[in-house]
C-alpha positions as CSV (number, residue, x, y, z in Angstrom):
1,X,0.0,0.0,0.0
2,X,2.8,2.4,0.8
3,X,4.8,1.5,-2.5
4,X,1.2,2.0,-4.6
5,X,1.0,5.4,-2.8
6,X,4.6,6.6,-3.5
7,X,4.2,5.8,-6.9
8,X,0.6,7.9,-7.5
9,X,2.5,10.6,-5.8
10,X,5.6,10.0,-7.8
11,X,3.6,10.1,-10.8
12,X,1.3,13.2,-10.2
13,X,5.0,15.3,-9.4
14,X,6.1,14.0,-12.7
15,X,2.9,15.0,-14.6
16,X,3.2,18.4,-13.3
17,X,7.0,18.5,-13.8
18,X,6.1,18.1,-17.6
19,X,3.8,20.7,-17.5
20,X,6.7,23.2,-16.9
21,X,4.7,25.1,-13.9
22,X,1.3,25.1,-16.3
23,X,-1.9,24.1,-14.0
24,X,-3.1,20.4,-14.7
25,X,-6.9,20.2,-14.0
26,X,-7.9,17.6,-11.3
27,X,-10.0,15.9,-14.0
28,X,-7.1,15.4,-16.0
29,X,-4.8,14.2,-13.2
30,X,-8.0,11.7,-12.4
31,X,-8.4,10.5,-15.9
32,X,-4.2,9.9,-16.1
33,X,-3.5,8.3,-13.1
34,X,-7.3,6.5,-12.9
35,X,-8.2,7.9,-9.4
36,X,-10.9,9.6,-8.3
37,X,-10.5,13.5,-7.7
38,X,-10.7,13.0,-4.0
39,X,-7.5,10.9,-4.1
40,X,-5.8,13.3,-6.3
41,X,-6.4,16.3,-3.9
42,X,-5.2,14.0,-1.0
43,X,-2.1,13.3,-2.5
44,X,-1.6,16.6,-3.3
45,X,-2.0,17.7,0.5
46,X,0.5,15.0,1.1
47,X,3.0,16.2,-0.7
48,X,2.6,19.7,0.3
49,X,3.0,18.7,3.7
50,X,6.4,17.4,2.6
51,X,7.7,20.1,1.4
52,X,7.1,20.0,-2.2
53,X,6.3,23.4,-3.4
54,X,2.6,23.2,-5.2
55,X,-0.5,25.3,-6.0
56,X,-3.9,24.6,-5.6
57,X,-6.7,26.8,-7.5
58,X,-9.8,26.3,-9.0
59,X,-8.6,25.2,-12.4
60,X,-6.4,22.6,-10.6
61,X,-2.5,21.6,-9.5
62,X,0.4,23.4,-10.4
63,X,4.4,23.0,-9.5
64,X,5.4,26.6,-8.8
65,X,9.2,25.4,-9.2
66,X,9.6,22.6,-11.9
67,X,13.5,23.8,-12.7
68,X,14.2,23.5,-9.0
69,X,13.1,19.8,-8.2
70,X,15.3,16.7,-7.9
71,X,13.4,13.4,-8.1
72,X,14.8,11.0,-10.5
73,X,12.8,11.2,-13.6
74,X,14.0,15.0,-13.4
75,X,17.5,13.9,-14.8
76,X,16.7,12.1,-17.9
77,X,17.6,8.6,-18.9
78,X,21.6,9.2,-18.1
79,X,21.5,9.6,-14.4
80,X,17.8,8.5,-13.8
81,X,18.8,5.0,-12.6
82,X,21.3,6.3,-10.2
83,X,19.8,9.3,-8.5
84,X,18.0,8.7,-5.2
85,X,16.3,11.5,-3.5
86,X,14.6,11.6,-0.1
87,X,12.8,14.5,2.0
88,X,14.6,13.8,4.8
89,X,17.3,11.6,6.0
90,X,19.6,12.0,9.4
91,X,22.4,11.9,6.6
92,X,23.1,11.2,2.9
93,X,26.6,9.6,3.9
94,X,24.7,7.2,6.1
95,X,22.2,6.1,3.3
96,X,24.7,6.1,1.0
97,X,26.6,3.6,2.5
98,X,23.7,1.3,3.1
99,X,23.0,1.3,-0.5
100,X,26.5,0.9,-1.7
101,X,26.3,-2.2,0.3
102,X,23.2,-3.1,-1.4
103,X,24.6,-3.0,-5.4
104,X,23.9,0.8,-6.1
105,X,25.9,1.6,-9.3
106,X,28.5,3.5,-9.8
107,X,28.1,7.1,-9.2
108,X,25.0,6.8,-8.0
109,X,23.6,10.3,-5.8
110,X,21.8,10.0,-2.8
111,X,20.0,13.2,-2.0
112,X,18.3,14.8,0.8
113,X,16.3,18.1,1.0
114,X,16.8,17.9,4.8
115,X,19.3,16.5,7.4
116,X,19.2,15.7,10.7
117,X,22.0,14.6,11.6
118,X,24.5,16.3,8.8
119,X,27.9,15.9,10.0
120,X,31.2,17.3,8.0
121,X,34.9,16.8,9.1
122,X,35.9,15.2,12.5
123,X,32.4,14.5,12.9
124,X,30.8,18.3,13.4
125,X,27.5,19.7,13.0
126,X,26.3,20.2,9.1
127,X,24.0,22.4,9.4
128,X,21.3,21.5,6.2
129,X,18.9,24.2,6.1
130,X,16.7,24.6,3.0
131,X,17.0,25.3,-0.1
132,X,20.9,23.9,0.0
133,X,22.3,20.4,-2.0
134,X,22.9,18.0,0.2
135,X,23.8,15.1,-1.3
136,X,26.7,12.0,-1.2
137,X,27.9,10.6,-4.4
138,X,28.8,6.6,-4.1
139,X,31.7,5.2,-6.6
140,X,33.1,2.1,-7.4
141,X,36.3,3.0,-9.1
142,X,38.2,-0.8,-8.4
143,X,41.3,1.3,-7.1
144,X,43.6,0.1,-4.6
145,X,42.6,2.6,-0.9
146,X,46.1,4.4,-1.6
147,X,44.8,6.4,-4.9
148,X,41.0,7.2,-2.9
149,X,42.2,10.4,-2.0
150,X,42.1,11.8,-5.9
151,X,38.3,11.7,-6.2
152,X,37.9,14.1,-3.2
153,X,40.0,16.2,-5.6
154,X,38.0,15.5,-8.6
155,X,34.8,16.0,-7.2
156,X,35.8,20.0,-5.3
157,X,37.3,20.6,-8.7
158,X,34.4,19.7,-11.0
159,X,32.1,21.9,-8.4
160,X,33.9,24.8,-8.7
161,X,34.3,24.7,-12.5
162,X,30.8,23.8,-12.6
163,X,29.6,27.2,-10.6
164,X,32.4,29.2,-11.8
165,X,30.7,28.5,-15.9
166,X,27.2,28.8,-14.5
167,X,27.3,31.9,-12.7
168,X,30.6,33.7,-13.8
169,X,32.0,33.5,-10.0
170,X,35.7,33.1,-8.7
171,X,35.2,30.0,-6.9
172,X,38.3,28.4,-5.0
173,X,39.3,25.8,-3.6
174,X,40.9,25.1,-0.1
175,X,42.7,22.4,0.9
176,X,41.9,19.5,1.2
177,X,37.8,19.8,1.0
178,X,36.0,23.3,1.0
179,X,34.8,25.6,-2.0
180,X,35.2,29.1,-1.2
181,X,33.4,32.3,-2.6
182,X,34.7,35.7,-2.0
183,X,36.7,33.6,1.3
184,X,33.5,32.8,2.6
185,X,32.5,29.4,2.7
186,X,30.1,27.7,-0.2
187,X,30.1,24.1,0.2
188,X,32.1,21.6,1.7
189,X,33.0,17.9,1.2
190,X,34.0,14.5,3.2
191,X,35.0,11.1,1.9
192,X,34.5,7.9,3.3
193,X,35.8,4.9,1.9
194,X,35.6,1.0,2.5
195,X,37.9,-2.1,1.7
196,X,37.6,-5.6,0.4
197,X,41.0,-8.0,0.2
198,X,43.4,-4.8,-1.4
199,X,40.6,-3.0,-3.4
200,X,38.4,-0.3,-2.1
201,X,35.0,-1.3,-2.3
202,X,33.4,1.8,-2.8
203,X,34.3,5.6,-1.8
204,X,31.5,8.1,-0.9
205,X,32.2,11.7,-1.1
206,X,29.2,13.8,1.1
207,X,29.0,17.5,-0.4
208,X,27.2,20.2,1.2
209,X,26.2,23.3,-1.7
210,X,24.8,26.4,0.0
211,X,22.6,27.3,-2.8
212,X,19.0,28.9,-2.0
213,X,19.6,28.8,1.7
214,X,20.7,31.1,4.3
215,X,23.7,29.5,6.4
216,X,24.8,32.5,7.9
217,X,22.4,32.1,11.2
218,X,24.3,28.8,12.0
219,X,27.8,29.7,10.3
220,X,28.9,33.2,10.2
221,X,31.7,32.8,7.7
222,X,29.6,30.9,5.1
223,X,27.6,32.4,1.9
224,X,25.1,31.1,-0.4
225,X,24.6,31.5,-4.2
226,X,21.1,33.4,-3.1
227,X,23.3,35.5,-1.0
228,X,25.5,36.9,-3.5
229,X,23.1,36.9,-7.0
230,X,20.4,38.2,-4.9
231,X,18.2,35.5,-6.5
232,X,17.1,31.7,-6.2
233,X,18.9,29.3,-9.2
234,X,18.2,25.8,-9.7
235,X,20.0,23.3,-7.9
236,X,19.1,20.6,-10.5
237,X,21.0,22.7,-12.9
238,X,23.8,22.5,-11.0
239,X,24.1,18.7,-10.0
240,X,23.2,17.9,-13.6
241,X,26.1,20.4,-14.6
242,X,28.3,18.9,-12.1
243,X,27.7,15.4,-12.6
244,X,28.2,15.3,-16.6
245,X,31.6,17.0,-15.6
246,X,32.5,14.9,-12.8
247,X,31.6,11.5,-14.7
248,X,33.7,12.6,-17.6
249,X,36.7,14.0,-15.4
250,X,36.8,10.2,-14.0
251,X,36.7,8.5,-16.9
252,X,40.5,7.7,-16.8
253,X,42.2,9.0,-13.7
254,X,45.4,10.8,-13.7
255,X,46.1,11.7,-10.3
256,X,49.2,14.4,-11.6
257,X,46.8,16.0,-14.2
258,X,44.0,16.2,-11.4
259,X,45.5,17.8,-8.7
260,X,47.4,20.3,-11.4
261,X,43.8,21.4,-12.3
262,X,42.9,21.8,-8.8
263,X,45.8,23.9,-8.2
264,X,45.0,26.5,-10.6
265,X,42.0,26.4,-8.4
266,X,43.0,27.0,-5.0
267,X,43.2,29.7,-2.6
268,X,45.4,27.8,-0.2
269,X,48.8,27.5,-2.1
270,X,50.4,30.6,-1.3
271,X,48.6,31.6,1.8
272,X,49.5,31.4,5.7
273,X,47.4,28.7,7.1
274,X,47.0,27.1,10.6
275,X,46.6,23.2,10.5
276,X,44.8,21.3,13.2
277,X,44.8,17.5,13.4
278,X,43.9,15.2,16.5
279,X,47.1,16.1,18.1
280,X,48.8,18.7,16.8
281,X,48.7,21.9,15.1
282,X,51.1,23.1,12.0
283,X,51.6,27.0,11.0
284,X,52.9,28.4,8.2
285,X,52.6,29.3,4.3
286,X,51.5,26.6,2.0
287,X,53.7,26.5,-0.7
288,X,52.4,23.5,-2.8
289,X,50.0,20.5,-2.8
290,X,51.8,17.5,-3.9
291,X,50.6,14.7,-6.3
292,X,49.6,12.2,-3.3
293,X,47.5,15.6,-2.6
294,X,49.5,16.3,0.7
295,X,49.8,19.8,1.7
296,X,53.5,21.1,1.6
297,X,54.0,24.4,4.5
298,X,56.9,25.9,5.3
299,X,56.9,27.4,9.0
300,X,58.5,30.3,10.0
301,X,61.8,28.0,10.7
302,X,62.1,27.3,6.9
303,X,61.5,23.8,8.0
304,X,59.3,22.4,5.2
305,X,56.5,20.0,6.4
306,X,54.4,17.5,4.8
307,X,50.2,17.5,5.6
308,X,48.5,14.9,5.2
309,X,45.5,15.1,6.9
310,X,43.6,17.8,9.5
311,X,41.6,21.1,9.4
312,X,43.4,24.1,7.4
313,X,42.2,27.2,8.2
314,X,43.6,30.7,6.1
315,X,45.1,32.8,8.4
């Protein structure tokens, strides 16, 4: 019963998707989908008490924001397979590993409109308000664990080109996993990874987009897309963007090529930043990123250090 009921709902949202934000009558949605009118408008109530962003009048239904919604049929027959959307999850890095486990292809999304339980680095708070991307991409490169680390790469690269073409912005990147606009922060990314025999068996990469939300009540120092065009934009747009480039940046991976993209990217090389790991802190100015994507500092010794891993703040 819960399945048949998804799938009506599923089917009115895509009804109105193809009616590009046109009302659909309730007669028509009744004679389409075979229900009576009672059932269409209880659906419809349903969804609207999940969030989904649609119009009632007398002449019938209406999706105010068609360009703006991300369920599966919304990405055409390349990624439809592979997307997986959700309302609300406690975490798209938690589901995504469940379904990795369970035979989800290869750069498969799993998407949320709303976290609970959002985490980023070192386990903090995400904070996942709406109108943001929040979604985990799962791959299944067959790499041994050693060359993971280059899809965290790929992925913060792709992301900024991707905005930097849609928008004309000056998106950076900062090592090892945050976009940055203007210095403020856009979106950040963490990468889990499991192991079978000497193989990794998959490798999830979380990213959290501020798009059409407003992050700066629960992080000062962040910015949104909305913040700075002084206007809402299409996330789908922007994961469909991202995704063709990503998929195609993958294809064959050449970790030297890879990270010499990213570095004509970045706004760490060449800046004084502060480290922090578990147990100890670095200082100094980054002077490259190597190939293994280790971050090379010299501190104010001249000793030259090599990073591997820990928060990196600008300072």
């Amino acid at each position: 019963m819960v399945n048949e009921e998804t799938n009506t709902k599923d089917s009115i949202l895509k009804i109105l998707f193809l009616a590009k934000g046109e009302t659909v009558s309730g007669v028509r949605l009744s004679e389409m989908l075979k229900i009576s009118r009672v059932a269409i408008w209880k659906h419809i109530s349903s969804l609207k008490e999940n969030g989904f962003d649609l119009e009632s009048q007398p002449r019938g239904y209406a999706l105010l924001n068609p360009d703006d919604l991300l369920l599966p049929f919304c990405f055409g027959p390349e990624f439809e397979n592979r997307i997986f959307h959700f309302q609300e999850l406690e975490s798209t890095m938690d589901q995504a590993k469940l379904l990795a486990k369970s035979n989800a292809p290869h750069l498969s999304v799993v998407i949320a409109e709303n976290q609970t339980l959002g985490r980023g680095r070192l386990n903090r708070k995400w904070f996942s308000s709406n109108g943001g991307l929040w979604f985990t991409l799962i791959l299944k490169p067959q790499i041994p664990p050693i060359l993971s680390y280059i899809y965290n790469f790929a992925a913060s690269l792709c992301l900024s080109r991707t905005l930097n073409r849609l928008f004309d912005f000056d998106v950076k990147v900062k090592w090892p996993n945050d976009l940055l606009l203007n210095g403020q922060k856009l979106a950040g990314l963490l990468s889990e990874m499991e192991t079978k025999g000497d193989m990794a068996e998959f490798v999830n990469i979380g990213i959290g987009l501020n798009i059409n939300n407003e992050p700066r009540q629960y992080e000062p120092k962040a910015v949104s897309i909305k913040d700075i065009l002084n206007r809402e934009v299409s996330r789908r747009l922007i994961l469909k963007t991202f995704l063709s480039d990503f998929e195609d940046q993958i294809q064959t991976i050449d970790c030297k090529t890879i990270i010499g993209l990213w570095k004509k990217q970045t706004s760490t090389i060449g800046s004084r930043v502060r480290i922090e790991t578990n147990r100890e802190v670095f200082e100094g100015l980054a002077v490259d990123v190597d190939e293994t994507g280790a971050l090379i500092i010299q501190d104010k010794t001249g000793e030259i250090k090599k990073i591997i891993y820990g928060d990196c703040f600008h300072t």
